[in-house]
Structure formats: structure tokens, C-alpha cells
C-alpha positions as CSV (number, residue, x, y, z in Angstrom):
1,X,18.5,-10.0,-4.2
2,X,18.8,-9.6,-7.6
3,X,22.2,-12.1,-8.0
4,X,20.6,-14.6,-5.7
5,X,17.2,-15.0,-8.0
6,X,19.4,-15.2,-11.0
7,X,21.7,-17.3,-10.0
8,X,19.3,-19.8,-8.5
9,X,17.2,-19.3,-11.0
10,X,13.9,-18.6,-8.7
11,X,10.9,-18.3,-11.0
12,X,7.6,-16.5,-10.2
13,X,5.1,-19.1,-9.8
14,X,2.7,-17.0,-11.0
15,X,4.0,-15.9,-14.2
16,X,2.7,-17.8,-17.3
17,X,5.8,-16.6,-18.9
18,X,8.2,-18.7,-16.1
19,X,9.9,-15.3,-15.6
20,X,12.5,-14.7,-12.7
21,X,10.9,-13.1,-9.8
22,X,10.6,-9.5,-10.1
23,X,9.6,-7.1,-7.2
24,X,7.6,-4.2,-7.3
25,X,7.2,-3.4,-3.5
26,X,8.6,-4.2,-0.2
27,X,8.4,-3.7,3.5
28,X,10.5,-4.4,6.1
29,X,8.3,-6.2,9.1
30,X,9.1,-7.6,12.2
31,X,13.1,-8.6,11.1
32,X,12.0,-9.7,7.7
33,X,11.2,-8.6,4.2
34,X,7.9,-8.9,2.8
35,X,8.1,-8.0,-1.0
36,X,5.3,-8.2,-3.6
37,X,6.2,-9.5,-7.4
38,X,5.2,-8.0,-10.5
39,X,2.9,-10.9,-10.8
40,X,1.2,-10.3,-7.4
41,X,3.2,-13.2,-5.1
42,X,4.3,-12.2,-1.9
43,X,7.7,-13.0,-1.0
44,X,9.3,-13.8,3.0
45,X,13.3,-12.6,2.4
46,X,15.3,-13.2,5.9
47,X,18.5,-12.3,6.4
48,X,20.6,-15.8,6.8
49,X,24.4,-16.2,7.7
50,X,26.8,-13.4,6.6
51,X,24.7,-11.0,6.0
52,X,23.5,-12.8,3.2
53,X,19.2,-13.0,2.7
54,X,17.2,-15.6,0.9
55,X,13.8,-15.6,0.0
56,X,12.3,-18.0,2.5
57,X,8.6,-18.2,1.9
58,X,6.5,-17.3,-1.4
59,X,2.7,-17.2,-1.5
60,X,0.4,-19.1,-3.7
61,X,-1.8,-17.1,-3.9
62,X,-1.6,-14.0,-6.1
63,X,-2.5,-10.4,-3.9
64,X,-4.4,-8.5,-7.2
65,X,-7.9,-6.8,-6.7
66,X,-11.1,-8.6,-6.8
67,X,-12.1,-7.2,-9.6
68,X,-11.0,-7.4,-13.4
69,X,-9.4,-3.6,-14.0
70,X,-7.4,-2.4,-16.9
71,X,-4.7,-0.7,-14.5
72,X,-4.2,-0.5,-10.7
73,X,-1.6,0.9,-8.5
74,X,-0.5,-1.1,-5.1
75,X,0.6,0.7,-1.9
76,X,2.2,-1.3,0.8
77,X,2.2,-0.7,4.6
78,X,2.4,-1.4,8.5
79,X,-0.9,-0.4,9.9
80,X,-1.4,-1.0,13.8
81,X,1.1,-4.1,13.7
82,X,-0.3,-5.6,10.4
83,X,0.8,-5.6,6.9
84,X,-1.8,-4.1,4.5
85,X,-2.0,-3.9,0.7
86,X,-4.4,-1.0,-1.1
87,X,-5.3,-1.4,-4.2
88,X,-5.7,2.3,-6.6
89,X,-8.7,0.2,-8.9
90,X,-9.1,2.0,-12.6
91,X,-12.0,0.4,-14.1
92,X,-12.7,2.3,-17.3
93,X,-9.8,4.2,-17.9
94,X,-6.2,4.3,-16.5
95,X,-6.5,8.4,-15.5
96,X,-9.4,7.7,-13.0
97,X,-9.6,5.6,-9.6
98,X,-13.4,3.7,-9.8
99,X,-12.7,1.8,-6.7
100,X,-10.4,0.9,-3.5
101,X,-10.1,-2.0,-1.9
102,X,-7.5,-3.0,1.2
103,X,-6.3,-6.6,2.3
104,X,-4.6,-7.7,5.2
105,X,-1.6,-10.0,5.3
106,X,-2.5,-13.5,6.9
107,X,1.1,-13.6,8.1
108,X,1.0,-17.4,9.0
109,X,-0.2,-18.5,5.3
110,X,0.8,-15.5,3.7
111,X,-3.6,-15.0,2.5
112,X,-4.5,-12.1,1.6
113,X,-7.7,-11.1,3.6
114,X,-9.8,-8.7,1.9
115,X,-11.1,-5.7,4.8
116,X,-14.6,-3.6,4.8
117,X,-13.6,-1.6,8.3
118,X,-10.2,0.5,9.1
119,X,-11.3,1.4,12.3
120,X,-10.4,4.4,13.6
121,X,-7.7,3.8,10.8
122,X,-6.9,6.7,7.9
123,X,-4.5,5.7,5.2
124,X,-3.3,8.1,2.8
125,X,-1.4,6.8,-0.6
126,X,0.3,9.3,-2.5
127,X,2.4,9.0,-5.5
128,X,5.9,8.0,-3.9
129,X,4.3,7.5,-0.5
130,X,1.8,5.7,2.0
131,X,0.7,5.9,5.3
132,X,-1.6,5.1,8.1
133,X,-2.6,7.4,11.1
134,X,-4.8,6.7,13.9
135,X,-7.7,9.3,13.0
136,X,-9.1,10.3,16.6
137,X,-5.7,11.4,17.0
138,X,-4.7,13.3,13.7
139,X,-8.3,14.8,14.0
140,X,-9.1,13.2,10.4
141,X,-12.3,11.2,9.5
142,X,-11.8,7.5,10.2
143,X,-12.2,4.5,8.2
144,X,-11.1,5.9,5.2
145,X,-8.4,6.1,2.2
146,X,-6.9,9.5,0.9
147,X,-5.5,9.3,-2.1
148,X,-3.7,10.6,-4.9
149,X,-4.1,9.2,-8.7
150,X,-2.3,12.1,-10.3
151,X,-0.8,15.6,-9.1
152,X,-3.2,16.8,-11.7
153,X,-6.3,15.4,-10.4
154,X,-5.8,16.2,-6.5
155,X,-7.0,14.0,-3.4
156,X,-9.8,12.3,-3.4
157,X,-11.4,10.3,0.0
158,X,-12.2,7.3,-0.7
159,X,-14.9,6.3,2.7
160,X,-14.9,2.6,3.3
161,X,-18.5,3.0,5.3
162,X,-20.4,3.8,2.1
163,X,-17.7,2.7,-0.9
164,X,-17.8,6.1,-2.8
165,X,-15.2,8.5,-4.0
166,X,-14.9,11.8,-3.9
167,X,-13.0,14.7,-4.0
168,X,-11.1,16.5,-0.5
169,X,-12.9,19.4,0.4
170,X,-12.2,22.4,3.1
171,X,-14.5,23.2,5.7
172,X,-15.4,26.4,3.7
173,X,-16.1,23.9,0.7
174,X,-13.7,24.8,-1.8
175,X,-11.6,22.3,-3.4
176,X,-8.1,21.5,-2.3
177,X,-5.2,20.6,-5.0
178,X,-2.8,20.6,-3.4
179,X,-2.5,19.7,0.7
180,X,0.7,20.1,2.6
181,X,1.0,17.6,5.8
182,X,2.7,19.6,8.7
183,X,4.3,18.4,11.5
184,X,4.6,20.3,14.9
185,X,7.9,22.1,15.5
186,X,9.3,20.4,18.4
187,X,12.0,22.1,20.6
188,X,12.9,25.5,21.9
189,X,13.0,29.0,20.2
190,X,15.4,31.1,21.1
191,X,14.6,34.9,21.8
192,X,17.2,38.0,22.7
């Protein structure tokens, strides 16, 4: 991708700078790439003849929070068939989240539609990872977005219901720094 943009010279159209097209995230969706720009356009990149891919599509609208921030971090995902975008919102300082927000991609005008309800929905965004789980089944609370800011800082739940953050807690109370996510061993054991 990099070759193609410079040598057709494909500028961000939402870079005051007229900068080539950067990305900063990508996901691979129903046989296409949708990749996001340092300057917030979303990009469509299809694969054409010769196993060659273009960028087909871009947005004109730029996907950044609906609020002025000094820093936020951007997760990228496929939720229940959908693409969504989470925004990691630092208001006052760039060590602490102040708010979430999630959009959904408007596939057919590539709008960015800004959502108050996962569902029975969990995302978690970590620091080199995202993901979304159907809560009733995971036996986590729904509706909501765990996250990670800093290894130093832990989880925190951010609960889309009531818009407030706060930290993960055990059912004994105590604070957890550090949660591992198991998977079941699958197979047989053997015995003699």
C-alpha cells in the first residue's frame, strides 16, 4: 500500500498539511480492508487484478471523538457483523481516560454512527488488542467497555448505561491489576 499511495500520490483529504495518506489501523471485513488514517478518514482497499489492492473508497467525514481531547487512543473491530471504532477519550491529561465513546461504521456511506447501547455486547481494548464478546455467554456484565490505559494503571469498566468509569473489581472487592483471559482446554488428557 505504501508504493501505491506514493506513487499515485493519494493525499489525505483531511490533512491541512496535503500529506500522503497514512494509516494507523485496519481491519479486514467482508473481503475488503477498512483502514483508518492518521487524520481520522476511513479508507475501502480491495484487492483488484494480480493480487494487486487499491484504495477504492475514502470517507469525508473524519471518525475522531465528539469531543475536543488533548490525546485519544482508537481501537478497531468486528462486533456481531459490524465494524466499530472506540474511542480511549483523555480530557485533562494524557495518563487518564475521562470518557468512551463507540461509533459504528455506516458501511454504505462510510458515516460514522455514534452508539449509547452494546447490547448484550462487552468490548475489551487493551494495549496491543481489542475485542468483543457476547456477555450472557462469557458470563461478564453487558453493555460495557473494559479497558486498559496503561499496564500501570490496570482495567477500568467503563458502563455505557450510566457513562462512568471505574476501576475492575473481584467479587471479594479487591482490586485487580492484572487479569489473565483463559480459554478452556479443549481435547483429551491422557492418563496411564
Amino acid at each position: 500500500m505504501k508504493q501505491e499511495c506514493n506513487q499515485h500520490g493519494l493525499i489525505d483529504p483531511n490533512d491541512s498539511k496535503e500529506q500522503l495518506i497514512q494509516f494507523s489501523n485496519a481491519i479486514f471485513f467482508d473481503g475488503k480492508f477498512y483502514a483508518l488514517s492518521l487524520q481520522g478518514t476511513l479508507a475501502v482497499v480491495e484487492e483488484s487484478h494480480k493480487s494487486q489492492f487499491q484504495v477504492t473508497q475514502l470517507s469525508r467525514k473524519r471518525a475522531i471523538p465528539s469531543n475536543c481531547s488533548k490525546h485519544f487512543i482508537e481501537y478497531f473491530l468486528e462486533s456481531n457483523g459490524e465494524i466499530l471504532l472506540i474511542f480511549l477519550i483523555s480530557e485533562r491529561s494524557k495518563r487518564m481516560v475521562d470518557k468512551v465513546e463507540v461509533f459504528k461504521l455506516q458501511i454504505e456511506d462510510l458515516s460514522w454512527l455514534k452508539l449509547d447501547n452494546l447490547g448484550d455486547r462487552t468490548l475489551f481494548a487493551g494495549i496491543n488488542c481489542c475485542m468483543s464478546v457476547p456477555a450472557s455467554q462469557v458470563g461478564c456484565r453487558n453493555n460495557c467497555v473494559y479497558f486498559t490505559h496503561s499496564p500501570i494503571n490496570g482495567w477500568r469498566l467503563y458502563d455505557m448505561r450510566s457513562g462512568c468509569i471505574s476501576p475492575c473489581y473481584d467479587d471479594s472487592g479487591s482490586e485487580i491489576k492484572n487479569p489473565l483471559w483463559e480459554e478452556p482446554i479443549t481435547g483429551k488428557s491422557s492418563r496411564r
